[in-house]
PALUMMAR-760455 format. One record per residue (C-alpha): residue number from 1; x, y, z. Coordinates in pm, 1 decimal. Example, Ala and Ser with C-alpha at 12.3 -4.5 7.8 and 13.67 -1.06 7.14 Angstrom:
REM PALUMMAR-760455
+-----+----------+----------+----------+
!   i !       px !       py !       pz !
+-----+----------+----------+----------+
!   1 !   1230.0 !   -450.0 !    780.0 !
!   2 !   1367.0 !   -106.0 !    714.0 !
+-----+----------+----------+----------+
This chain:
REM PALUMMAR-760455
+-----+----------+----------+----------+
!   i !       px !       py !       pz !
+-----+----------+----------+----------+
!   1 !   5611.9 !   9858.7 ! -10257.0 !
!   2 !   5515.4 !   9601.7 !  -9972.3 !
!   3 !   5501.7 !   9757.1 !  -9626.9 !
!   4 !   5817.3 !   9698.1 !  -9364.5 !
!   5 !   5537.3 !   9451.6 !  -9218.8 !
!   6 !   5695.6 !   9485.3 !  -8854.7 !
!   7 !   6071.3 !   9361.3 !  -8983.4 !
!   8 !   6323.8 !   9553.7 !  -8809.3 !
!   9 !   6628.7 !   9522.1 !  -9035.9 !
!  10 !   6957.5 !   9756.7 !  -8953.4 !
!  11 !   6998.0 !   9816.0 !  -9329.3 !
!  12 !   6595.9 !   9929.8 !  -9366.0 !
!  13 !   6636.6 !  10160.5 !  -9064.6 !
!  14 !   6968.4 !  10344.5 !  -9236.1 !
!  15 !   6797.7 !  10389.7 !  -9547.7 !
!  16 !   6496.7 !  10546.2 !  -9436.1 !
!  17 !   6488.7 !  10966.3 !  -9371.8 !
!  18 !   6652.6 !  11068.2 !  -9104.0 !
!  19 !   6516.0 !  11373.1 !  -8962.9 !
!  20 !   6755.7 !  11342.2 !  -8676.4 !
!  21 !   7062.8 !  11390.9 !  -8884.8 !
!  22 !   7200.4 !  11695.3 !  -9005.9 !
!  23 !   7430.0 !  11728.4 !  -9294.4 !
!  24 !   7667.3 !  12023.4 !  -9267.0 !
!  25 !   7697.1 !  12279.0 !  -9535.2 !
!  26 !   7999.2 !  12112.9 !  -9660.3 !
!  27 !   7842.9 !  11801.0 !  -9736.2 !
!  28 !   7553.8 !  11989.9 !  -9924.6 !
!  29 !   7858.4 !  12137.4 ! -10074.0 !
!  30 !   8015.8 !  11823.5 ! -10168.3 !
!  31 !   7667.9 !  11636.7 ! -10265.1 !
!  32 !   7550.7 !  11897.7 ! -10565.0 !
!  33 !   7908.2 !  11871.5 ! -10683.4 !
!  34 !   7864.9 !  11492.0 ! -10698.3 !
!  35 !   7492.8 !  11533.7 ! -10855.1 !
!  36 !   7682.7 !  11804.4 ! -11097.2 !
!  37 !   7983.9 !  11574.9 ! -11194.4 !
!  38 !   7743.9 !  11262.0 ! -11239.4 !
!  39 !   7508.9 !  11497.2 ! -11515.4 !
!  40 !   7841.7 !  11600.3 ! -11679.6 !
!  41 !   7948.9 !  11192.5 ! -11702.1 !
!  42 !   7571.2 !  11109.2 ! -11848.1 !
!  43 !   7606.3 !  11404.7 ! -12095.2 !
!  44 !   7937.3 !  11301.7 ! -12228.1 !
!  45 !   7815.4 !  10913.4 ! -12271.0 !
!  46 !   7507.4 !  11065.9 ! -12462.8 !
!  47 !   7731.2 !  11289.3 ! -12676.7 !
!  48 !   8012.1 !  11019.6 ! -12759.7 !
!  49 !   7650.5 !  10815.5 ! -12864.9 !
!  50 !   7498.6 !  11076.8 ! -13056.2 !
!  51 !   7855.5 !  11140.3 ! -13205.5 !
!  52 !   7867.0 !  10769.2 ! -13296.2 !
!  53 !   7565.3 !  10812.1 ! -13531.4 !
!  54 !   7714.9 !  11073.1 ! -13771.6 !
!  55 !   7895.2 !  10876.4 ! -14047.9 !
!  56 !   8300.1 !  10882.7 ! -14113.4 !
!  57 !   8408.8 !  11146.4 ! -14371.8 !
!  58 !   8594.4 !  11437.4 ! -14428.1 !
!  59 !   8913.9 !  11573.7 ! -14543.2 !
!  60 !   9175.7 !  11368.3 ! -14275.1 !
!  61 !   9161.0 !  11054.9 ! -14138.6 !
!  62 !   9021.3 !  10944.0 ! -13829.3 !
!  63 !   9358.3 !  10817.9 ! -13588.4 !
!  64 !   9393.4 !  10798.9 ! -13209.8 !
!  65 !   9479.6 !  11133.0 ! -13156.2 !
!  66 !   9199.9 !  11259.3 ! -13346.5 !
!  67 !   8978.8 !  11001.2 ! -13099.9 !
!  68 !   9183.8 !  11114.9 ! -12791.1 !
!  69 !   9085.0 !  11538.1 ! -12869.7 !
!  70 !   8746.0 !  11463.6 ! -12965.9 !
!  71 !   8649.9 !  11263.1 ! -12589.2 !
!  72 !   8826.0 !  11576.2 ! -12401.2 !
!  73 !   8595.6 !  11798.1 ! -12613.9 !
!  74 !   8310.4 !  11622.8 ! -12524.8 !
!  75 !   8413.2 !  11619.6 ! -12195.1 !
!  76 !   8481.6 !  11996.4 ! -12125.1 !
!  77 !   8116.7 !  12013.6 ! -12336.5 !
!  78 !   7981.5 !  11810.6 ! -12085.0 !
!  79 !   8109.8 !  11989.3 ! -11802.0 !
!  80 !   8010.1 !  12317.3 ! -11916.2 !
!  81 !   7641.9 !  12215.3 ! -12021.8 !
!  82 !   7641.1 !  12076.3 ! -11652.7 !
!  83 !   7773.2 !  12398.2 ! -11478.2 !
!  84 !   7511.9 !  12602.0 ! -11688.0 !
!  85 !   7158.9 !  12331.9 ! -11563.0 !
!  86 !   7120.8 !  12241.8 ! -11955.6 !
!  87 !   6881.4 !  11926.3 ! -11888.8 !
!  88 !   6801.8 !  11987.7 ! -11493.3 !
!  89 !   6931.7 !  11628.1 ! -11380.8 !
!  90 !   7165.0 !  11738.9 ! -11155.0 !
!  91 !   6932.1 !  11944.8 ! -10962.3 !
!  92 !   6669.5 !  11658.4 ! -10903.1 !
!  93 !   6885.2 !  11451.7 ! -10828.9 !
!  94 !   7020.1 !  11678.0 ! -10551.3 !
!  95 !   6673.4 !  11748.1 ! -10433.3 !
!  96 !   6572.7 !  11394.5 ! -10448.3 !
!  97 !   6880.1 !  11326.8 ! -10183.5 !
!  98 !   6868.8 !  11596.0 !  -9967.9 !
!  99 !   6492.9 !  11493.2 !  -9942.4 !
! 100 !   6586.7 !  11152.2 !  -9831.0 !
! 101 !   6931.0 !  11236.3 !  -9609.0 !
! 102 !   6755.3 !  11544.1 !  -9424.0 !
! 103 !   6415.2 !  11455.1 !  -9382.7 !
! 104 !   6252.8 !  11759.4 !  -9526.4 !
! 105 !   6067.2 !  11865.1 !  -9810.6 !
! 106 !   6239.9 !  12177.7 !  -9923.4 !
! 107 !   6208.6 !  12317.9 ! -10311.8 !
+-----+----------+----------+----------+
């Protein structure tokens, strides 16, 4: 990336680390349930894809409710492979943030 090059902008001063803030357990709290909740929303678009690839068949016919049980499966799916760290994205993310919103380097 180019250097700030002297340019004092509000919006590049809010985005930079700031060491001088601290974030209260609460909005740790709150922030790993947002990392958590936006894993379980990229799971369950990879699963309805990956779902989408298999081809129609079977013994009964494919009709909105069918649709309607099958996206709450893969949603509970996706919640639970994001409670239990299945692919890690959550917790990089969260590290990545708290990284940038506290300042420090913790792992």
């Amino acid at each position: 990336m180019y250097p700030n090059q002297g340019i004092q902008s509000p919006a590049l001063q809010e985005s930079s680390p700031a060491s001088t803030k601290t974030l209260s357990d609460r909005d740790m709290k709150s922030l790993k349930r947002s990392c958590r909740q936006f894993e379980a929303i990229f799971l369950q678009s990879m699963l309805k894809a990956m779902r989408k690839t298999i081809p129609d068949g079977g013994f009964f016919e494919k009709d909105t409710a069918h649709e309607i049980y099958q996206d709450m499966l893969d949603q509970e799916i996706s919640n639970e492979m994001s409670r239990r760290q299945s692919i890690g994205l959550a917790d990089q993310m969260y590290r990545q943030m708290e990284k940038h919103l506290t300042g420090s380097e913790k792992k």
